[in-house]
C-alpha positions in Angstrom: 109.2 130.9 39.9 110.4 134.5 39.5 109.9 134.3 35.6 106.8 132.9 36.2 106.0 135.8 38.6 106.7 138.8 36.6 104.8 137.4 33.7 101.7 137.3 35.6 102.6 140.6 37.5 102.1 142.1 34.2 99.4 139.4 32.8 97.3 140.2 35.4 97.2 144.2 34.3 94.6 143.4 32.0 90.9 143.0 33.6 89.6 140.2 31.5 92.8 137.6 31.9 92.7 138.7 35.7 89.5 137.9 36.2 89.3 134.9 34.2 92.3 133.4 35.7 91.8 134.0 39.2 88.3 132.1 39.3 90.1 129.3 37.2 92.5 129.2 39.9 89.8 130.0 42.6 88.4 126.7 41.7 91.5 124.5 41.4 92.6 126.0 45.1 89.6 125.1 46.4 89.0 121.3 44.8 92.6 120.7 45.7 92.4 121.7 49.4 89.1 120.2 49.9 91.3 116.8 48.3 94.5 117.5 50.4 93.0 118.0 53.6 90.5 114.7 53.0 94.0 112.9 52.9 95.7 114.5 55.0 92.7 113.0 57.8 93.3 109.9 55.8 89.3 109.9 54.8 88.1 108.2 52.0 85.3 110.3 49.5 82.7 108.1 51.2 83.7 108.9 54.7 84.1 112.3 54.3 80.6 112.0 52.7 79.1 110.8 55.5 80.4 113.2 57.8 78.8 116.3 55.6 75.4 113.9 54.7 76.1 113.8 50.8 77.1 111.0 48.4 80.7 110.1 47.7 79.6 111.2 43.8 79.4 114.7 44.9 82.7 115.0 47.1 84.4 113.3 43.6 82.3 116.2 42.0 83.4 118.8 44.8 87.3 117.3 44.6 87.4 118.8 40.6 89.4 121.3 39.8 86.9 122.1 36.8 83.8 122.5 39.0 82.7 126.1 40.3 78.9 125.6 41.9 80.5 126.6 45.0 78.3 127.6 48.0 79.3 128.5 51.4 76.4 126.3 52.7 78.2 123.5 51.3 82.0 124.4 52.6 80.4 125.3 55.8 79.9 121.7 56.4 83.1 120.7 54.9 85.0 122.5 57.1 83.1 121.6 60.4 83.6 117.5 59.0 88.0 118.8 58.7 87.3 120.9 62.0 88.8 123.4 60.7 87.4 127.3 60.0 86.3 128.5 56.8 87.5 132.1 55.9 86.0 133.8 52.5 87.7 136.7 52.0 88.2 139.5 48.9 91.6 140.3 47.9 93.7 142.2 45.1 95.1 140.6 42.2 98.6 141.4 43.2 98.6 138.7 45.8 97.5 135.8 43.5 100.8 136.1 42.2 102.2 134.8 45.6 98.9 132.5 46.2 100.1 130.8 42.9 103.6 130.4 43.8 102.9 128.7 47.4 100.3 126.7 45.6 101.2 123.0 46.7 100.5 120.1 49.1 101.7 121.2 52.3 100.6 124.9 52.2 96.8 123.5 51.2 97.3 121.5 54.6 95.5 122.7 57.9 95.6 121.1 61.5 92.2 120.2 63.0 91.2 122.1 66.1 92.5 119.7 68.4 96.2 119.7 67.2 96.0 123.3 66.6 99.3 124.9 68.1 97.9 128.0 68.0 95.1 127.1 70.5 97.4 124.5 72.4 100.5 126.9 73.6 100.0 128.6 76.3 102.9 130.7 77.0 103.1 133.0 80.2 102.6 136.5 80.3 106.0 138.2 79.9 106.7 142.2 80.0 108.8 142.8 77.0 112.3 144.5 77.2 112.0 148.5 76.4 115.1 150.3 75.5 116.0 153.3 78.1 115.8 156.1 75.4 112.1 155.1 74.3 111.0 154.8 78.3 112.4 158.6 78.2 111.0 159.8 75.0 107.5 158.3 76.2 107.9 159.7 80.2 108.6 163.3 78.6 105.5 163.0 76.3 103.4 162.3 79.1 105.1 165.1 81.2 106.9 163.2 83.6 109.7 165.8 85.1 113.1 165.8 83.6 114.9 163.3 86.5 112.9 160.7 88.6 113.9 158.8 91.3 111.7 155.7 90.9 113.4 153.8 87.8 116.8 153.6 86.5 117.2 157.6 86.4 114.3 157.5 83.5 111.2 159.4 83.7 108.6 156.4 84.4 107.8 155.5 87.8 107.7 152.0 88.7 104.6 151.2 91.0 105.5 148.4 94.1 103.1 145.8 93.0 100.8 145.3 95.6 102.3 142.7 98.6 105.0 144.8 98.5 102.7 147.5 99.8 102.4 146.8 103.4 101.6 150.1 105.5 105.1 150.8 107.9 104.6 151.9 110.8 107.5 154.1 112.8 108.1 152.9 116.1 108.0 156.4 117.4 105.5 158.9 116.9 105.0 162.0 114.4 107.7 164.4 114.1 109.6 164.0 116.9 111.6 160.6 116.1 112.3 158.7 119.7 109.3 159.9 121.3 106.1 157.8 121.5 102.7 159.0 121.5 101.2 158.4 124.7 99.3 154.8 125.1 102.5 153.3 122.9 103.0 151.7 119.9 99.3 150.2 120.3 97.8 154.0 120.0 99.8 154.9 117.5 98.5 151.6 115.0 95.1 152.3 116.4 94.9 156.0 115.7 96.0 155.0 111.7 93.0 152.3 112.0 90.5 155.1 112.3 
């Protein structure tokens, strides 16, 4: 495919040949998919028909890579029938070159929407791993002081997370470690209540 590759890498230079190939294959991409995917949901013409309220004469007519009458009415419903999304989007010419060379049967494939791994996995939150030197090099930039005591000797602080920050309360009072404020240990929780 690499011959194949440069030659239209360079084909595709000139505006007229770009142009005129790209709808060619614009049309062939789209027929072909719209064929794939009806047998990949093993649908006959006529089913899939019925599901977008044509005839099986115009899916036949839609399915040919010669036709180019397309309208986005028309592959709206065709993709809600596949349950699948429709995406029109503009692109360069330099990536037809790799659109042409991935150009077969199981890349035109897609998964309806409910065998779609991408809305089935559900994969729990993790905190990713961040190397020691960039937790510095971001604490700095923020203006974190030059040693901190809360992490690893880096300049982030970690926060407790929240139930493990339960209020401690000395068991003697102020300043004066061993003595208690008078009333006890009850006055002591009762004057941090108010």
């Amino acid at each position: 495919m690499s011959a194949i590759s440069d030659v239209l890498r360079v084909e595709f230079r000139d505006p007229e040949y770009s142009e005129g190939y790209a709808e060619s294959f614009l049309n062939s991409y789209i027929a072909t998919q719209i064929k794939v995917i009806r047998e990949q949901r093993r649908m006959k013409q006529s089913d899939l028909a019925r599901e977008v309220g044509t005839t099986q004469t115009a899916i036949s007519r839609i399915e040919n890579v010669n036709y180019s009458s397309w309208n986005i009415k028309t592959l709206k419903k065709l993709a809600r029938a596949f349950r699948v999304r429709l995406m029109v989007s503009f692109e360069t010419y330099g990536t037809l070159v790799d659109e042409v060379g991935r150009f077969n049967r199981e890349s035109l494939q897609r998964t309806e929407r409910e065998k779609d791994p991408g809305l089935l996995e559900r994969k729990a939150p993790q905190r990713a791993a961040v190397d020691e030197g960039v937790e510095r090099a971001v604490a700095t930039a923020m203006g974190a002081p030059a040693a901190s005591p809360f992490s690893r000797d880096t300049n982030i602080a970690v926060m407790p997370r929240q139930e493990d920050q339960k209020p401690e309360l000395p068991l003697t009072g102020g300043l004066n470690p061993g003595v208690l404020p008078p009333g006890g240990l009850n006055a002591a929780q009762s004057g941090l209540n108010s």
